[in-house]
C-alpha positions as CSV (number, residue, x, y, z in Angstrom):
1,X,-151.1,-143.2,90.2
2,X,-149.1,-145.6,87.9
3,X,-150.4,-148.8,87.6
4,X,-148.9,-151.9,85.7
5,X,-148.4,-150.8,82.1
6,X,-146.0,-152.5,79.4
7,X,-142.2,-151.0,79.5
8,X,-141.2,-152.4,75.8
9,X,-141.8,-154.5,73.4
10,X,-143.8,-157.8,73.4
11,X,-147.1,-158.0,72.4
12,X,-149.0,-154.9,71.4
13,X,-150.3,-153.3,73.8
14,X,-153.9,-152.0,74.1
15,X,-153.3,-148.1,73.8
16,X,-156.1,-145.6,74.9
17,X,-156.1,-141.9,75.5
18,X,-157.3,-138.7,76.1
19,X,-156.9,-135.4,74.6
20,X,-154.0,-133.0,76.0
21,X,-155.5,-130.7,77.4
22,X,-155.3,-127.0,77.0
23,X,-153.6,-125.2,79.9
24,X,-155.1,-121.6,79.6
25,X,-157.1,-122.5,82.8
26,X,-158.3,-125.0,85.6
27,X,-160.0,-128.4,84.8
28,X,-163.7,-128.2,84.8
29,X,-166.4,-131.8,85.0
30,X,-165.7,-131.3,81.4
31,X,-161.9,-132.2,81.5
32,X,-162.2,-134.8,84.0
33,X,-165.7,-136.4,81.8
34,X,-163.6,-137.7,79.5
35,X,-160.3,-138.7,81.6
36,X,-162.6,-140.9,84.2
37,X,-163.8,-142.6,80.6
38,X,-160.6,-143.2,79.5
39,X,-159.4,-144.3,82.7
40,X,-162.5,-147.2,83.2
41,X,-161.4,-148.0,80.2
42,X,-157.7,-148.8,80.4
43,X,-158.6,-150.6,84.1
44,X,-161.2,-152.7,82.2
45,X,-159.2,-153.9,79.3
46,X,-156.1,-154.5,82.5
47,X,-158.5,-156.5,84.1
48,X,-159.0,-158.7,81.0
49,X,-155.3,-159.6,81.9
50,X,-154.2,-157.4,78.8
51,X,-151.2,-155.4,78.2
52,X,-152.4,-151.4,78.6
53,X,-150.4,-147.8,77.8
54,X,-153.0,-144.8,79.0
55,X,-151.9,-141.5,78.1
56,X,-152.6,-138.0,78.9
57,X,-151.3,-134.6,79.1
58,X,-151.7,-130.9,78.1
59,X,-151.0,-128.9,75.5
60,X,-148.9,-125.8,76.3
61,X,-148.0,-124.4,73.3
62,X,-150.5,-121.5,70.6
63,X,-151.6,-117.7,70.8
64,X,-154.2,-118.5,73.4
65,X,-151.6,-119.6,76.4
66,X,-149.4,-116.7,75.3
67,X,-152.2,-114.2,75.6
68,X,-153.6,-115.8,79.0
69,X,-149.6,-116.1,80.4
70,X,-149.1,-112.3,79.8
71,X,-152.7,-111.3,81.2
72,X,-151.4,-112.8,84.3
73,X,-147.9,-111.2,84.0
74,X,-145.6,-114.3,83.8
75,X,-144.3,-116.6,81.1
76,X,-146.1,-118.7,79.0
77,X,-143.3,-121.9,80.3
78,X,-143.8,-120.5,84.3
79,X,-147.8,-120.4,83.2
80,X,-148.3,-124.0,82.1
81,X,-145.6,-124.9,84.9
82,X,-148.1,-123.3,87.2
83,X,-151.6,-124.9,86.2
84,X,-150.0,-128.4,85.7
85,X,-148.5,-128.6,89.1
86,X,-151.1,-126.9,90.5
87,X,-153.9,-128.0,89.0
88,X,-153.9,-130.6,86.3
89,X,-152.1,-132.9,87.8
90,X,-153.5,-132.8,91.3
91,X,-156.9,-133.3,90.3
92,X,-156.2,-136.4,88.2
93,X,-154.4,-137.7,91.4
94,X,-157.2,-137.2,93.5
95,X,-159.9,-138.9,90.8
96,X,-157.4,-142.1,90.9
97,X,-156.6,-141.6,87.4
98,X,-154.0,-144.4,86.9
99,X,-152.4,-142.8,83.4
100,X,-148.9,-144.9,82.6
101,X,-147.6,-141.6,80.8
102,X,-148.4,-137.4,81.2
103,X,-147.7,-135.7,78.1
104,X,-146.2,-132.4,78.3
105,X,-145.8,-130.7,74.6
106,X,-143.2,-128.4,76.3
107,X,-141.1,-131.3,76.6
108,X,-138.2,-131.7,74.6
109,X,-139.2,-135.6,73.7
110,X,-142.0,-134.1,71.9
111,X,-140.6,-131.1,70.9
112,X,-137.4,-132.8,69.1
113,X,-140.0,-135.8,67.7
114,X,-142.6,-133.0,66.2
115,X,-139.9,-131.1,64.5
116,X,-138.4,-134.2,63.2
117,X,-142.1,-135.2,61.8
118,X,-142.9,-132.0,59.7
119,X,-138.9,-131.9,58.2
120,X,-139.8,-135.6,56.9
121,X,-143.0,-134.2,55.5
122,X,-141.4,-131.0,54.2
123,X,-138.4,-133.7,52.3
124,X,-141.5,-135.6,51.0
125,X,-142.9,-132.5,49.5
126,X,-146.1,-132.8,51.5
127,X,-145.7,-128.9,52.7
128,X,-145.2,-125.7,50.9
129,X,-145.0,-122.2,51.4
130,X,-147.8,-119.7,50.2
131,X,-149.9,-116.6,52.3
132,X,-153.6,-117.1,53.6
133,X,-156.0,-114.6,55.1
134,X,-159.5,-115.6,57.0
135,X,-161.3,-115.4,59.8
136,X,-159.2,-116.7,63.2
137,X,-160.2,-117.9,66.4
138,X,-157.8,-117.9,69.0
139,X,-159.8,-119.7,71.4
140,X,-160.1,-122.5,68.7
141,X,-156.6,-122.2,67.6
142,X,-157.9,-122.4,63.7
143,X,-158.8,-120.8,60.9
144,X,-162.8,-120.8,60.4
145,X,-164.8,-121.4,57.5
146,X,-167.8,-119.2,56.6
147,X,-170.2,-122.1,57.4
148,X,-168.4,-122.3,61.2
149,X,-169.6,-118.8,62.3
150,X,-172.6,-117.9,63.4
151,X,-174.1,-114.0,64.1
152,X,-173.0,-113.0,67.5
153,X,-175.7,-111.5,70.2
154,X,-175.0,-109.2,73.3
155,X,-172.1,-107.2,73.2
156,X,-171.2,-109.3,70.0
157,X,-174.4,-108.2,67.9
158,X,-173.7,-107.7,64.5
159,X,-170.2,-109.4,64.2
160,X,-169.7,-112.9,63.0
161,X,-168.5,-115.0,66.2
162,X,-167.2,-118.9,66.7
163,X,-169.9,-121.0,66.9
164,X,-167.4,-122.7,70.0
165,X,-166.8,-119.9,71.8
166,X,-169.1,-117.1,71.0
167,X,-166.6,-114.7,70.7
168,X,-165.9,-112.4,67.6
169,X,-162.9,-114.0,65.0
170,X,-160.0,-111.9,64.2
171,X,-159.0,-111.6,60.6
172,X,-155.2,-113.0,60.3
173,X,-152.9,-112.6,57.1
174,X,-149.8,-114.3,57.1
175,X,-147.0,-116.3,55.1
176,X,-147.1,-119.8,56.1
177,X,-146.6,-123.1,55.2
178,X,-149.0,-125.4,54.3
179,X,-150.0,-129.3,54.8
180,X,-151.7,-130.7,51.3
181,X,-154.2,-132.1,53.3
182,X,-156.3,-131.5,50.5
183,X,-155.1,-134.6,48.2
184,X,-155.7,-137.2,51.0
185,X,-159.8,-136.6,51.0
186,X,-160.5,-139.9,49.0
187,X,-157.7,-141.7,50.9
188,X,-159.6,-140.9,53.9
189,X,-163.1,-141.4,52.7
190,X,-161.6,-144.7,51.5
191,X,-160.4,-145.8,54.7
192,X,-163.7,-144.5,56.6
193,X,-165.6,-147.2,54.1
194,X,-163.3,-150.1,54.8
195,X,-163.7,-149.1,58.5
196,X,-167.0,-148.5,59.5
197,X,-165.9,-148.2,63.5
198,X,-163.2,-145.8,62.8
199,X,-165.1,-142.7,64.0
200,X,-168.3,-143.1,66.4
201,X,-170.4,-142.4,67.7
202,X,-172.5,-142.8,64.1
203,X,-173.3,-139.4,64.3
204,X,-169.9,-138.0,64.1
205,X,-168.7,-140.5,61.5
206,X,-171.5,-139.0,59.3
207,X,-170.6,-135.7,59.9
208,X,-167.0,-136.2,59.2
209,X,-167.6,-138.0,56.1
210,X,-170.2,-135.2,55.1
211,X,-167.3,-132.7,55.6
212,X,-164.6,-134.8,53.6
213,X,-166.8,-134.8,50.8
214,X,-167.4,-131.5,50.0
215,X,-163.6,-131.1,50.0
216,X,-160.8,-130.5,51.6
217,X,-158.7,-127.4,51.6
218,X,-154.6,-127.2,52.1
219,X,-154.2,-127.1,56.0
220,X,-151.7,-124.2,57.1
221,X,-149.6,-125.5,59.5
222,X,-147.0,-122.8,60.6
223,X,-147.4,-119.2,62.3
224,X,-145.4,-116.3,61.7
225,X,-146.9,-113.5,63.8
226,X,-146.3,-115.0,67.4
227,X,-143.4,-117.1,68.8
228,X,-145.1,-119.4,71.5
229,X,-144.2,-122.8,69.8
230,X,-142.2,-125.2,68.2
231,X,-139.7,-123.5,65.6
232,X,-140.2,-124.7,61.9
233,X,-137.3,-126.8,61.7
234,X,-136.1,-125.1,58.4
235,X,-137.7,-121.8,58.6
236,X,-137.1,-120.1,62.5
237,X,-139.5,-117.2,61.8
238,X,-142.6,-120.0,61.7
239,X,-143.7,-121.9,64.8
240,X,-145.5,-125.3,63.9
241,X,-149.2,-125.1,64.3
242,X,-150.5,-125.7,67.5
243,X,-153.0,-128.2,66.3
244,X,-150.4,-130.3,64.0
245,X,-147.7,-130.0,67.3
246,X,-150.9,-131.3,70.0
247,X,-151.7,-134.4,67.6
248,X,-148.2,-136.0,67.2
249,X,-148.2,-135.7,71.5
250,X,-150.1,-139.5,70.9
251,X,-146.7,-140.4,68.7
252,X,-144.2,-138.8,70.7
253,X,-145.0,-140.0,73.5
254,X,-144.5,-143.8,73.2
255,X,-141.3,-142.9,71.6
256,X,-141.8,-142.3,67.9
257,X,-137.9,-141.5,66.1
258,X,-136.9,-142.2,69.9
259,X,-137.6,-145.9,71.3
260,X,-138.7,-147.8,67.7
261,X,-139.0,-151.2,70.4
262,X,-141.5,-149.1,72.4
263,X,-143.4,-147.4,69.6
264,X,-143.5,-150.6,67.9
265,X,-145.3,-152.2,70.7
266,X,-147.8,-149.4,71.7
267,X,-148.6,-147.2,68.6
268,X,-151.6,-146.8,67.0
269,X,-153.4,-145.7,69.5
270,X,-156.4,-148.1,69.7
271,X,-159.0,-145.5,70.7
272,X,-158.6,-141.9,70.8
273,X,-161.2,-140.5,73.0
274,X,-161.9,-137.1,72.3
275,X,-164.8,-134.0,72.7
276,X,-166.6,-133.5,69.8
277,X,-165.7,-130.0,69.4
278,X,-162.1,-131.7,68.1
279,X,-163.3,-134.8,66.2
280,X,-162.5,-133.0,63.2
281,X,-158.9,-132.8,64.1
282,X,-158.8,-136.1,64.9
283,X,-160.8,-137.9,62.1
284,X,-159.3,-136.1,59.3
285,X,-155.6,-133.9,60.1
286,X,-154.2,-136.5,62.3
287,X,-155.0,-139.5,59.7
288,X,-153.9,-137.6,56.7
289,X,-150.4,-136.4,58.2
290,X,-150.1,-140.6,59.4
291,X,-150.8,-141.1,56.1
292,X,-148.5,-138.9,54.6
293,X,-145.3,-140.1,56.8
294,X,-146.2,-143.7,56.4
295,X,-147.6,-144.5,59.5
296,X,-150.4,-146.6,60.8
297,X,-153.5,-145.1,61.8
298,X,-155.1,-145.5,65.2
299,X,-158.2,-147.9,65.4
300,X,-161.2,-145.7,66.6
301,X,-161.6,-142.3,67.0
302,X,-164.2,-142.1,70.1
303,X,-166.4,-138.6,70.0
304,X,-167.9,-138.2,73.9
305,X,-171.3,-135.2,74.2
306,X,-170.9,-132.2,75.7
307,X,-171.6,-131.6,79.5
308,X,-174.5,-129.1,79.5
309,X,-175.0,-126.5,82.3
310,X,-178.5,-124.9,82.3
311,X,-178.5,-125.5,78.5
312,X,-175.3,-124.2,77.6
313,X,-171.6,-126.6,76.9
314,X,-169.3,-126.8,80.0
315,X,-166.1,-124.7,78.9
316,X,-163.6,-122.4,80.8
317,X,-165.0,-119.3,78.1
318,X,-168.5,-119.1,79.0
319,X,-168.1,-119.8,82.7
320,X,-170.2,-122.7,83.5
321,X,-167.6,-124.0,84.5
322,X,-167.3,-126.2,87.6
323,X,-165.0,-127.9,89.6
324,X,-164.9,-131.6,90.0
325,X,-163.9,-131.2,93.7
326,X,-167.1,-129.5,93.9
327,X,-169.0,-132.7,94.0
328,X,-165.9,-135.2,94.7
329,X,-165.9,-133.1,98.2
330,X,-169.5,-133.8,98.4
331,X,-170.3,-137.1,97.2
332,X,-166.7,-138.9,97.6
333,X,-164.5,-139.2,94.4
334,X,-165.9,-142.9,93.8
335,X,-169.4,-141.7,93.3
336,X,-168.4,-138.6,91.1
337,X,-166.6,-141.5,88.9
338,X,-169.5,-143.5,88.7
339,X,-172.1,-141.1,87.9
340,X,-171.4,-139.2,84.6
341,X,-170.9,-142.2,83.2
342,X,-173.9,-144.2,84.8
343,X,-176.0,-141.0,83.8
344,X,-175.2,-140.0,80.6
345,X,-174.9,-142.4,77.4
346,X,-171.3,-141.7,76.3
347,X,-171.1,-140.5,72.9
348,X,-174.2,-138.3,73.3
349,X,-174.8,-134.8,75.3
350,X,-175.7,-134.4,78.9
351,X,-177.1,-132.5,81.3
352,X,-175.6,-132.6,85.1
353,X,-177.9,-132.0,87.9
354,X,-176.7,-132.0,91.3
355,X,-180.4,-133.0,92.2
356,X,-180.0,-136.0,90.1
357,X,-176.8,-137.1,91.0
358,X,-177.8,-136.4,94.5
359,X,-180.5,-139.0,94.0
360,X,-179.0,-141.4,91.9
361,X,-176.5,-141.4,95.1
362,X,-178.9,-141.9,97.4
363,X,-181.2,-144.5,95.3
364,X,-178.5,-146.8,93.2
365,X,-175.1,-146.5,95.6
366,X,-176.2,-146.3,99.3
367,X,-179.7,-147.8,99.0
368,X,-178.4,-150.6,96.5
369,X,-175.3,-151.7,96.4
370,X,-174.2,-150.3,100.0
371,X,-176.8,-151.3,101.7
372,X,-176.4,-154.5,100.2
373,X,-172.9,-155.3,101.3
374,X,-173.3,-154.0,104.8
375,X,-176.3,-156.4,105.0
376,X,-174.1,-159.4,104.1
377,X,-171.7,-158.4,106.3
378,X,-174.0,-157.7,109.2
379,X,-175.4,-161.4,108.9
380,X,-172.5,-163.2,108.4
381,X,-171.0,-161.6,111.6
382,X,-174.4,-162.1,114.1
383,X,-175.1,-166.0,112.5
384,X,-171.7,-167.0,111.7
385,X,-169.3,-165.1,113.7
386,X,-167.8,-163.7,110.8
387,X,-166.8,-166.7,108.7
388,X,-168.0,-167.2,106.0
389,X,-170.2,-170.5,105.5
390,X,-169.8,-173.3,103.5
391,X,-173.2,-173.6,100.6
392,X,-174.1,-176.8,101.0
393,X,-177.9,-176.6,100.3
394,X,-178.4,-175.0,96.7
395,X,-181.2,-174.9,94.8
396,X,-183.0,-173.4,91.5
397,X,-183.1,-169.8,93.4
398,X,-178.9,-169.6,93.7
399,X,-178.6,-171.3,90.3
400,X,-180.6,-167.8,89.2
401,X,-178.0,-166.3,91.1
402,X,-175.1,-167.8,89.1
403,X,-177.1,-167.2,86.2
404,X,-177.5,-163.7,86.5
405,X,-173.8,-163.0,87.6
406,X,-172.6,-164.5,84.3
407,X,-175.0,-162.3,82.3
408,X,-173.7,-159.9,84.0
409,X,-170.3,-160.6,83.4
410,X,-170.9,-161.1,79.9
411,X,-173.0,-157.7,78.9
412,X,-170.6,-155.6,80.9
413,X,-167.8,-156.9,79.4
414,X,-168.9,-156.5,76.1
415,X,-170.2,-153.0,76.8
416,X,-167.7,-150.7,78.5
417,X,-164.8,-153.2,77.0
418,X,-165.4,-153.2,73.4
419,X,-168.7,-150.7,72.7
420,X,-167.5,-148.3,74.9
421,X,-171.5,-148.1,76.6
422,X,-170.1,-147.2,80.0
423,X,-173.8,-146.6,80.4
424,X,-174.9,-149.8,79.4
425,X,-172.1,-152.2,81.0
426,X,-172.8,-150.3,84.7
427,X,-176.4,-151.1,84.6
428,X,-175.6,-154.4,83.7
429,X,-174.0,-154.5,87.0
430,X,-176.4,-152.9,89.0
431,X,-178.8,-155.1,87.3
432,X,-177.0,-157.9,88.8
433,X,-177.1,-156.4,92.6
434,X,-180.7,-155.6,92.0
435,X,-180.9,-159.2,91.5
436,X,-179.0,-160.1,94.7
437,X,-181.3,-157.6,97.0
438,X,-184.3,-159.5,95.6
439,X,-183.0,-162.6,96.3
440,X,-182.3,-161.6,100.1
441,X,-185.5,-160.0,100.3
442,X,-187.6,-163.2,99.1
443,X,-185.1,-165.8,101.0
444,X,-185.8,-164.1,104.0
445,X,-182.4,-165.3,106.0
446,X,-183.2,-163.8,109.2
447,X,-186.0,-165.8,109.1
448,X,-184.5,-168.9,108.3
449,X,-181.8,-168.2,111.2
450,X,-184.9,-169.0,113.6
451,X,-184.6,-172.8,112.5
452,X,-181.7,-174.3,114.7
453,X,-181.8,-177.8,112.6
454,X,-178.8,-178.9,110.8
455,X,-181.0,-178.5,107.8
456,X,-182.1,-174.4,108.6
457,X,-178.5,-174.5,109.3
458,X,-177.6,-175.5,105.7
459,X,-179.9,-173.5,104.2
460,X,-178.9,-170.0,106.1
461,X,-175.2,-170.8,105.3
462,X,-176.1,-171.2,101.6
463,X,-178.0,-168.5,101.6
464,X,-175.3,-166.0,102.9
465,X,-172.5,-167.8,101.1
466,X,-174.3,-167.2,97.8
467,X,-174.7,-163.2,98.4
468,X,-171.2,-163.0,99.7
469,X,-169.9,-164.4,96.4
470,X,-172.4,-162.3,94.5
471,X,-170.3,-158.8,96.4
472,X,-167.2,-160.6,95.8
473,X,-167.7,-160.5,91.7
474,X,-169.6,-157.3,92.0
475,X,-166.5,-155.6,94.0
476,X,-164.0,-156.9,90.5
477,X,-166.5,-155.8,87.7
478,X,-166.7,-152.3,89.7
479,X,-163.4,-151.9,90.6
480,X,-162.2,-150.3,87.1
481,X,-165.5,-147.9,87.6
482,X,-165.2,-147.2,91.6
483,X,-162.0,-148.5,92.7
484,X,-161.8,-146.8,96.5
485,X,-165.1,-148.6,97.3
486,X,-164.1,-152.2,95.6
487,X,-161.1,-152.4,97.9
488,X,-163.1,-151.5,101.0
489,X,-165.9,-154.3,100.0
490,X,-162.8,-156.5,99.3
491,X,-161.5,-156.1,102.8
492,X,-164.5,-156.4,104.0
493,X,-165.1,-160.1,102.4
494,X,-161.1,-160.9,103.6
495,X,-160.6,-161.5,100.1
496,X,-157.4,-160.3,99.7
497,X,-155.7,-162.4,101.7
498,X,-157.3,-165.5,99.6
499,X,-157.5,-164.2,96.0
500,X,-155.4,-161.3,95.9
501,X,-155.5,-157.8,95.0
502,X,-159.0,-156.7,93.4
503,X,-157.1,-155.3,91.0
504,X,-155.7,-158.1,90.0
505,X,-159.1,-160.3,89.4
506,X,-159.8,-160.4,85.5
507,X,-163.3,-160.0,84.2
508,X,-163.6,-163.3,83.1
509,X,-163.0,-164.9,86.3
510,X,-165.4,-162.7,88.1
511,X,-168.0,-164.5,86.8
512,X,-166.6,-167.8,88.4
513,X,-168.7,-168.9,90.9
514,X,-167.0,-170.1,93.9
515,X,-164.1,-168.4,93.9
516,X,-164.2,-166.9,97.5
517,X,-163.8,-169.8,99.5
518,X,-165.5,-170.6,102.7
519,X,-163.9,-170.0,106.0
520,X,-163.3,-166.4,104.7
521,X,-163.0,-163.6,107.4
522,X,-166.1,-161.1,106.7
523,X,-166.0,-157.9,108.7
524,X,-168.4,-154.9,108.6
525,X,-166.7,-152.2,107.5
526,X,-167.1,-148.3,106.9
527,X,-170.5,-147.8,104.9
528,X,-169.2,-147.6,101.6
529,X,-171.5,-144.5,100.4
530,X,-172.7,-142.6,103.5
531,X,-175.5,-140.8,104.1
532,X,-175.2,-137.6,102.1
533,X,-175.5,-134.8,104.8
534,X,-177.7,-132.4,102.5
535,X,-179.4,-133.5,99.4
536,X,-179.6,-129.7,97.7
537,X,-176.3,-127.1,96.8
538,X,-176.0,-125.6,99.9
């Protein structure tokens, strides 16, 4: 889905995105956890009216994708041709991910730009050649430290394994080049001081920090004993480390060494969202090679939990993993998008249930918010014949209304748009339509239909005018989180033909009241979160 992102130049635009991901396998909730963040994300700061770039892709490219490309008996190219066409892509289609750019580090745009990169490094005298030995992972793509491997159990007792992937590290020895990443520890720690939001969640920045001061070593970044990668530019018997060819994919892409009027008006990336399990490539490699070439740094580096299945982190390599059309097919792609990040706090670990997602469905979407909207609908059609009224008779109980709306405004703006609390910001909301139910509930307007004077009248019309607006605001602050179901509530009110696309309301003026004029054609339309035909995994 491409939605309106800046071409060139102009004013900076606000650039968010994802990891690339690796392609030795399908997407799992994982995957998708943290594209559906970034994606909110870029929608939200679009509907603040500001200019966006939202990137992601996949990373083709390392020993891993070799491995799993001959295991299946093809290429490593036809491989990662396969599970992006196949699979990557397709699912971020059907979760309305509305990227502006897909990343591919097969490409030659990135491919030419990377090689470019490490030859100005290797001119400043920022690499060198020398031999390492140590303990690999391949599922990792990097070299391990002692204090990064943990005694293996099972099949794996008595070997040291990667804490990541619980699988046994293979001892590589090899002439590379290396990265001094090791003289740009106090230029870092420096710049984590002066910034303070440069890594969160506070967790992670502490651990980073904890890392960088006990010292950094020389980063190797070059492999001689496989060929699946990006040829050292002056040495053709090296490939470019995976990791130091994955990171430059946020450069490349925007046109670093390529489109200077694009780069110039997209890069730094403004927040980097990325798994924990990478921060450390993030906070510390990726800053030290900007550094190095003279190149800004991003502004946050944004560290998401883990998605735990019966205790254990989501990944392709222990097999817990599951497929978001599992659920989309299930509970409806809106109300996958809405819940991980409704139901767990981003920046922290957690747990997914299909029992509680299954109630939070049934509870806080269909009870709640659908309910609510075909309620309105259903009232304005029987006592109005599907025009909206005119408010003519409001009082201290609709002013609590308009109160409440721009609190709500407010918070969630504040929350998913600059603290990145998706958490908080969507409770905010549904604070807000908790609000509008109680205000039905205790103004009663079928009862007040039963007095015919101009004054019941007044009242009744005022009474459904003011929840109509209420859906009208809600349907724009929940259109970056649940976009399907804002433009059905959106037809539903006839607002498009008056205000426009949903899309194109911005936050602010969701929280002016009155904006959804009277006269406006409400019809009841399809339940916007149906009754789920079996509450358990069947």
């Amino acid at each position: 889905m491409k939605p309106n992102g800046p071409e060139s130049g102009g004013e900076k635009a606000f650039y968010v995105t994802t990891p690339i991901y690796y392609v030795n396998d399908a997407p799992h909730l994982g995957h998708a956890y943290t594209t559906v963040a970034g994606d909110v994300l870029a929608r939200w700061h679009r509907q603040r009216g500001e200019k966006v770039w939202y990137l992601t892709g996949t990373d083709e490219h390392g020993q891993k994708i070799m491995r799993t490309a001959d295991a299946n008996g093809v290429s490593p190219q036809e491989w990662c041709d396969r599970l992006v066409d196949g699979s990557w892509k397709p699912l971020w289609e059907h979760l309305e991910i509305a990227n502006d750019d897909f990343i591919r580090t097969t490409q030659k745009r990135h491919t030419d730009r990377v090689q470019e990169f490490v030859q100005d490094l290797y001119d400043k005298g920022e690499i060198y050649q020398g031999g390492y030995e140590g303990p690999y992972c391949v599922g990792c793509e990097e070299y391990k430290l002692p204090g990064d491997l943990v005694d293996g159990e099972g099949e794996y007792e008595g070997q040291k394994v990667c804490s990541v992937h619980k699988k046994p590290v293979e001892i590589l020895k090899e002439e590379n080049y290396f990265f001094r990443l090791s003289e740009y520890g106090a230029k870092l720690l420096a710049h984590y001081e002066a910034n303070p939001d440069f890594i969160q969640p506070e967790s992670a920045r502490n651990e980073v920090v904890n890392f960088v001061r006990q010292g950094l070593q020389d980063l190797s970044i070059s492999r001689s004993t496989f060929d699946w990668g990006i040829p050292i530019p002056w040495d053709a018997k090296h490939v470019i480390y995976v990791w130091v060819d994955a990171l430059l994919n946020y450069a490349t892409a925007v046109g670093y060494n390529e489109n200077p009027e694009k780069f110039e008006s997209t890069f730094p990336a403004d927040i980097h969202l990325v798994g924990k399990d990478i921060l450390r490539f993030h906070a510390i490699i990726w800053p030290a090679m900007l550094m190095a070439n003279g190149l800004p740094l991003p502004g946050r580096i944004a560290a998401n939990g883990w998605l735990m299945v019966g205790g254990e982190k989501m990944s392709k390599s222990n097999l817990t993993g599951i497929k978001p059309q599992d659920l989309t097919i299930h509970f409806g792609v809106d109300a996958y998008r809405w819940y991980f990040l409704r139901a767990i706090a981003f920046g922290q670990d957690g747990s997914f249930s299909w029992e509680d997602f299954s109630a939070r469905y049934t509870s806080e979407l269909a009870n709640d918010y659908g309910n609510l909207a075909s309620r309105v609908a259903a009232m304005v059609g029987k006592y109005f014949g599907g025009s909206l009224p005119e408010a003519t008779a409001a009082g201290e109980a609709e002013q609590a209304i308009q109160d409440g709306l721009a609190k709500a405004v407010a918070e969630s703006d504040q929350k998913i748009g600059d603290e990145l609390d998706f958490q908080g910001g969507i409770l905010a909301i549904f604070d807000f339509v908790k609000q509008v139910n109680g205000y039905i509930t205790d103004q009663a307007p079928w009862a007040v239909a039963k007095d015919t004077s101009e004054q019941g009248r007044a009242r009744l019309a005022t009474i459904l005018y003011t929840a109509a607006e209420s859906l009208r605001a809600i349907a724009v602050l929940l259109n970056p989180i649940m976009p399907d179901t804002s433009q059905k509530l959106w037809d539903s009110l006839g607002a498009e033909a008056l205000l426009g696309r949903v899309a194109d309301q911005t936050v602010q003026e969701a929280g002016t009241w009155g904006r959804l004029p009277a006269g406006s054609v409400v019809t009841k339309g399809a339940v916007l979160f149906p009754r789920l035909e079996d509450p358990a995994r069947g």
